[in-house]
C-alpha positions as CSV (number, residue, x, y, z in Angstrom):
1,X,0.0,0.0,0.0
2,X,1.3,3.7,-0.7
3,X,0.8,7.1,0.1
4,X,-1.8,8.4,-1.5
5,X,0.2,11.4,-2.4
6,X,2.7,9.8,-4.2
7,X,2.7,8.3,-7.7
8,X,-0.4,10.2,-8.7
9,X,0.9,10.4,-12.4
10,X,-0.9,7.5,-13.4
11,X,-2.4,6.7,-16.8
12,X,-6.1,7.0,-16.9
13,X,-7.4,4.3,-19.5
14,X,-10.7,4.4,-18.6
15,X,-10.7,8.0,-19.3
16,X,-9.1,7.7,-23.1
17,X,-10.3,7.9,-26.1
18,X,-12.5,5.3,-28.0
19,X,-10.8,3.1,-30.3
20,X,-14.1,3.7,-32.8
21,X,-15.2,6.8,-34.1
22,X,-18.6,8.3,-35.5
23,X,-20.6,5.4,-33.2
24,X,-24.0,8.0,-34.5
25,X,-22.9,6.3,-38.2
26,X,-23.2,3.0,-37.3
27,X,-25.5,0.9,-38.1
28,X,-27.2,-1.2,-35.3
29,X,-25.5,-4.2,-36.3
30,X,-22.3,-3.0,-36.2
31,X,-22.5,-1.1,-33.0
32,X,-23.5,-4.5,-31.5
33,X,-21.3,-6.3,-33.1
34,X,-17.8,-3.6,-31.8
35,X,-19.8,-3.7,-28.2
36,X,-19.3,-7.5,-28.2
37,X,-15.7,-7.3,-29.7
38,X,-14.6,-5.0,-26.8
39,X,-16.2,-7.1,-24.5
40,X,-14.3,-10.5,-25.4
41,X,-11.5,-8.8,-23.9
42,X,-12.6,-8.3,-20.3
43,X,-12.6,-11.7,-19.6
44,X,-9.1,-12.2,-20.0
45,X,-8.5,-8.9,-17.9
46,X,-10.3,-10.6,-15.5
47,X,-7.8,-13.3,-15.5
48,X,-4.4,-11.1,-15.2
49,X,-5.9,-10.2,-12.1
50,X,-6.8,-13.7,-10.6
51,X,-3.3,-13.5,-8.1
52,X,-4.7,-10.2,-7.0
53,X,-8.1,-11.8,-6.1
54,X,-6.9,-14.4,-4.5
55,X,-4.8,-12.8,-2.0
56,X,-8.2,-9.9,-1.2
57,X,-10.0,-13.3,-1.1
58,X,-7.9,-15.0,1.4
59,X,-7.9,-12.1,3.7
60,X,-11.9,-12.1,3.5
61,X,-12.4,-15.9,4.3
62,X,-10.3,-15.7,7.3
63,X,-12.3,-12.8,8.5
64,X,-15.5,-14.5,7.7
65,X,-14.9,-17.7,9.8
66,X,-13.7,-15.2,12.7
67,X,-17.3,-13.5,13.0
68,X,-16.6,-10.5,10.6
69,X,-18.5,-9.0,7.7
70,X,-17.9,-8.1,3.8
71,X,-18.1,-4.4,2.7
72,X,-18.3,-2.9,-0.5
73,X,-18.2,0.8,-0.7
74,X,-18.8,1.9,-4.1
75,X,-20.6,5.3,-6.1
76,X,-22.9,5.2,-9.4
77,X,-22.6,1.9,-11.4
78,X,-19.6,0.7,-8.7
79,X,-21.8,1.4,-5.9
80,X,-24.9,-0.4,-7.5
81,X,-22.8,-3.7,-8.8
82,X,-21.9,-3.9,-5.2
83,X,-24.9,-3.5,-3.5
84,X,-26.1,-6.0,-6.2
85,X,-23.5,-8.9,-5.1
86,X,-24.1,-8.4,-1.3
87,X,-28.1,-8.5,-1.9
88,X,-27.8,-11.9,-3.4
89,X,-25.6,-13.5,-0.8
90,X,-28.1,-14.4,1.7
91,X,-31.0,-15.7,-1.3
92,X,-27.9,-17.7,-2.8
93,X,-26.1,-19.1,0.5
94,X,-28.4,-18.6,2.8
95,X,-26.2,-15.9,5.1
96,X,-27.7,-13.5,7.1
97,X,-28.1,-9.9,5.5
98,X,-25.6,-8.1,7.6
99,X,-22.7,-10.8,6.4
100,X,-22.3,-8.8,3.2
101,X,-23.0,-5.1,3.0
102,X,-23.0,-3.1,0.0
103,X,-22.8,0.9,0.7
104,X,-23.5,3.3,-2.2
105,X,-22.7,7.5,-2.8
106,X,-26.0,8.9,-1.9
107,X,-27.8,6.0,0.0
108,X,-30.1,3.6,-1.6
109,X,-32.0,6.7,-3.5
110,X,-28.1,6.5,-5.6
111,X,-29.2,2.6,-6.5
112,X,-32.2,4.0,-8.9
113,X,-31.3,7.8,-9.8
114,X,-28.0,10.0,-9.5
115,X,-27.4,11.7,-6.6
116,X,-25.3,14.7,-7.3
117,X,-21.8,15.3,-6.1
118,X,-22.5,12.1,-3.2
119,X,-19.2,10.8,-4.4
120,X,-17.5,13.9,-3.9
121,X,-17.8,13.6,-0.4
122,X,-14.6,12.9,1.7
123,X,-16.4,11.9,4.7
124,X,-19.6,10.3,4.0
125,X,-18.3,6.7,3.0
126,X,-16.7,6.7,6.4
127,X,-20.1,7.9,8.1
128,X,-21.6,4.9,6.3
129,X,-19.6,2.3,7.6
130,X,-19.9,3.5,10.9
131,X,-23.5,3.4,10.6
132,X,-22.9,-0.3,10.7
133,X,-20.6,-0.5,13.6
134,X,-17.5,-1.2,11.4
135,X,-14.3,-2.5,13.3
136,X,-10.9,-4.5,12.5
137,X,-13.1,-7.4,12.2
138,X,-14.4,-6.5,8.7
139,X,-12.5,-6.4,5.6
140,X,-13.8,-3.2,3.4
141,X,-13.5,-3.4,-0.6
142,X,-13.9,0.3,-2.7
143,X,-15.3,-0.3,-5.9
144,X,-14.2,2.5,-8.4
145,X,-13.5,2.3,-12.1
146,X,-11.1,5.5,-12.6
147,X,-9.6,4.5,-8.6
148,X,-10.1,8.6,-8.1
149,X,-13.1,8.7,-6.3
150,X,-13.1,10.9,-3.2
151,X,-15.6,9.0,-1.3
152,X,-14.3,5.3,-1.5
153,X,-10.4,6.8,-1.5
154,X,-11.3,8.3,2.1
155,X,-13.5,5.9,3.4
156,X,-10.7,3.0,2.6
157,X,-7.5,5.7,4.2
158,X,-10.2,5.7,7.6
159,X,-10.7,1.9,7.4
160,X,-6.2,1.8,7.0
161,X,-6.0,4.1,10.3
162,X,-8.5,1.8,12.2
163,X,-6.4,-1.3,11.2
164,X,-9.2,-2.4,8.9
165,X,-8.6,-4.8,5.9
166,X,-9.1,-2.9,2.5
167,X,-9.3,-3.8,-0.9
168,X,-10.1,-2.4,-4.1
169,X,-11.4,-3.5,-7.8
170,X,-10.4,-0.2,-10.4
171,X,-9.7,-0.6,-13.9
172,X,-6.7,1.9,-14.0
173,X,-3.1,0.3,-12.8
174,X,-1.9,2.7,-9.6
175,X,-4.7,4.6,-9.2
176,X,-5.1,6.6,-5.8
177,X,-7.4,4.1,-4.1
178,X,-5.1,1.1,-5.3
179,X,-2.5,3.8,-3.1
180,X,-5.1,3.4,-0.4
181,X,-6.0,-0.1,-0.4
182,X,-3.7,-3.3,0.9
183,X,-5.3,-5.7,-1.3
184,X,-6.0,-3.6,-4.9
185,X,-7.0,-5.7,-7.5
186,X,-6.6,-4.1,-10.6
187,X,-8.4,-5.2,-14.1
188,X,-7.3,-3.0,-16.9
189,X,-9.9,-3.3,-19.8
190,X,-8.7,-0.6,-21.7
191,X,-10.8,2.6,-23.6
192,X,-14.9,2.2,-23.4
193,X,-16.9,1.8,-26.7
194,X,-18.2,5.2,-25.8
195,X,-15.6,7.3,-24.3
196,X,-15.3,7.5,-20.8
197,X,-18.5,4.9,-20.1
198,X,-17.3,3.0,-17.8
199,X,-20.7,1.1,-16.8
200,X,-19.6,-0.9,-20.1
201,X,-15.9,-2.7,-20.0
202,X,-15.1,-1.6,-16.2
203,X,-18.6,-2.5,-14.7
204,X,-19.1,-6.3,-16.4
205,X,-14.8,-6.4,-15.2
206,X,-16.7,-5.3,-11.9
207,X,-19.3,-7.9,-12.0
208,X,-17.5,-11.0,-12.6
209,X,-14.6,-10.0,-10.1
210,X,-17.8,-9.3,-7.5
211,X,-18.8,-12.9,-8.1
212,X,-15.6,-14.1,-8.0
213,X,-15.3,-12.7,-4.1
214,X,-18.5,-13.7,-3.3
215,X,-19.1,-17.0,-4.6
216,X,-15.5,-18.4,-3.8
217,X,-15.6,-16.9,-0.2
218,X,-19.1,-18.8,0.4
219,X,-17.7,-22.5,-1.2
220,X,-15.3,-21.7,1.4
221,X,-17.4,-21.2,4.3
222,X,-19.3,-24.5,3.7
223,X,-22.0,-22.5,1.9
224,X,-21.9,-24.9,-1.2
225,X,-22.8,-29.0,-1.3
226,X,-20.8,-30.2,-3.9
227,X,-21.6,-28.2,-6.8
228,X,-25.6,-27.1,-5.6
229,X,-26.8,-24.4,-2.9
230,X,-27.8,-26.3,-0.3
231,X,-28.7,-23.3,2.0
232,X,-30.4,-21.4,-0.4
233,X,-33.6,-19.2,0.7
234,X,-36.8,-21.2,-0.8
235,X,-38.1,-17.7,-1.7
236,X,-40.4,-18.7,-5.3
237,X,-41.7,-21.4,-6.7
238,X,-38.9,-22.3,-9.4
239,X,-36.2,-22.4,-6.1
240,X,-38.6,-24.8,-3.9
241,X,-38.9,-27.1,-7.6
242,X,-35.0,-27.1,-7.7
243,X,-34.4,-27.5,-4.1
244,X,-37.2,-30.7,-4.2
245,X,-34.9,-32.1,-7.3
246,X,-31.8,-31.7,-5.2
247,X,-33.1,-33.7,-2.3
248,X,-34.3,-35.9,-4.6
249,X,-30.3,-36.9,-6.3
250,X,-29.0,-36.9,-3.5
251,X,-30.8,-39.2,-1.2
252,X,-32.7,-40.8,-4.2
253,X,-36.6,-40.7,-3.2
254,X,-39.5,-39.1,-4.8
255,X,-40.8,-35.6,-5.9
256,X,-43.6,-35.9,-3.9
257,X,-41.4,-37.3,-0.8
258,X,-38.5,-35.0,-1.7
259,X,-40.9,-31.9,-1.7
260,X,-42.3,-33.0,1.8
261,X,-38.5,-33.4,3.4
262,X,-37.9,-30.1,2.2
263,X,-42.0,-28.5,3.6
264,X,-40.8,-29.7,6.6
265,X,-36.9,-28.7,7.2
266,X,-37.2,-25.8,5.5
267,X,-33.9,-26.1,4.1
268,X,-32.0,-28.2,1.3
269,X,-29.1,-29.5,3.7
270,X,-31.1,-29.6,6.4
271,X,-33.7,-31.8,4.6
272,X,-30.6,-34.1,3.4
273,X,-29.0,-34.5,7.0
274,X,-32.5,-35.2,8.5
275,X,-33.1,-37.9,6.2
276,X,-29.7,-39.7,6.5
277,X,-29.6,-39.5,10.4
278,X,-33.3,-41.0,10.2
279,X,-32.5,-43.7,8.0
């Protein structure tokens, strides 16, 4: 981790200039077709990156089986994919809502319209963690494409002071709150299709870095039977139909008495260990 006042010459790529011109000419097939092109690349992004993951990922496991939480502190489209991954932990996995917390620029009015200048704030993110009672227990991940905003950037230097683990998922190599953060993980995916939209190649990089973290911390809590989500919530129909078929190949009985095991447990593994201690 460095100063945040020090190498702040950094290259912006998120900020340069498309590598396609006169998009307004295009016709729709070809936009589409340049969207997808630019989009094969983050994948392998993604992938330079994986050693970076795994070390954020490896702090946040151990902090999870201690008894701490999962933040992500994010603003506009980084705020809302974060608030996206934490809200489908507990439906996935089964974990209580407060395991994983996503925290966005504005409050939860930011998840459905912009809320001006909330990013610009240099003490809000830190008043939003403590609204939640943050301590060294947690580990505290800033989402930010261009790694300049002030919000996450002082929110993750408070977390540093209080001896809280940070990390960080930006799309531009040594950016301020890769300065700020002890675990960055950086994903360079180049110039946007549209200048400077960086919902588009830094939010899907953003995405499937999120569900990296979360899915690979959960396997490693226990959260995960095999390849199936055993402690899913049976929240609709189509998740009480899968969650009867899962009972049902792995302890080999009917629909009907897989779909009772599960009426009465509640619960995919707790459905599968009832039955096995009873018979």
């Amino acid at each position: 981790m460095q100063n945040l006042n020090q190498n702040m010459d950094f290259i912006k790529t998120t900020e340069q200039d498309s590598k396609y011109n006169h998009l307004e000419k295009m016709s729709i097939k070809d936009l589409l077709q340049n969207i997808n092109k630019e989009d094969q690349t983050v994948p392998n992004a993604v992938k330079k990156a994986i050693p970076q993951i795994e070390l954020l990922v490896s702090q946040i496991v151990i902090k999870l089986k201690e008894g701490g939480r999962l933040f992500y502190i994010g603003a506009g489209t980084s705020g809302r994919l974060g608030v996206v991954d934490a809200s489908e932990c507990p439906p996935t996995f089964g974990v209580s809502y407060d395991l994983v917390i996503g925290l966005i620029a504005g409050g939860d009015k930011a998840i459905r319209e912009a809320v001006e200048f909330a990013e610009d704030s240099k003490t809000q993110g830190w008043e939003d963690l403590k609204q939640h009672n943050i301590s060294d227990k947690d580990v505290v991940i800033g989402i930010a494409a261009s790694g300049t905003t002030p919000y996450v950037i002082a929110a993750l230097t408070q977390c540093n002071e209080n001896n809280i683990i940070t990390g960080c998922i930006t799309s531009n190599h040594n950016s301020p709150v890769s300065q700020v953060s002890k675990y960055p993980i950086e994903v360079i995916v180049g110039p946007e299709f549209v200048t400077g939209s960086s919902r588009m190649k830094a939010g899907t990089a953003q995405k499937l870095v999120l569900n990296m973290i979360s899915t690979t911390a959960m396997i490693q809590l226990g959260k995960i039977k095999g390849n199936k989500m055993v402690d899913m919530q049976l929240s609709n129909d189509k998740l009480v139909d899968r969650g009867t078929k899962m009972i049902m190949s792995e302890i080999n009985v009917s629909y009907s008495e897989a779909e009772n095991l599960l009426k009465t447990h509640k619960n995919v593994r707790n459905a599968i260990t009832n039955y096995n201690n009873e018979n």
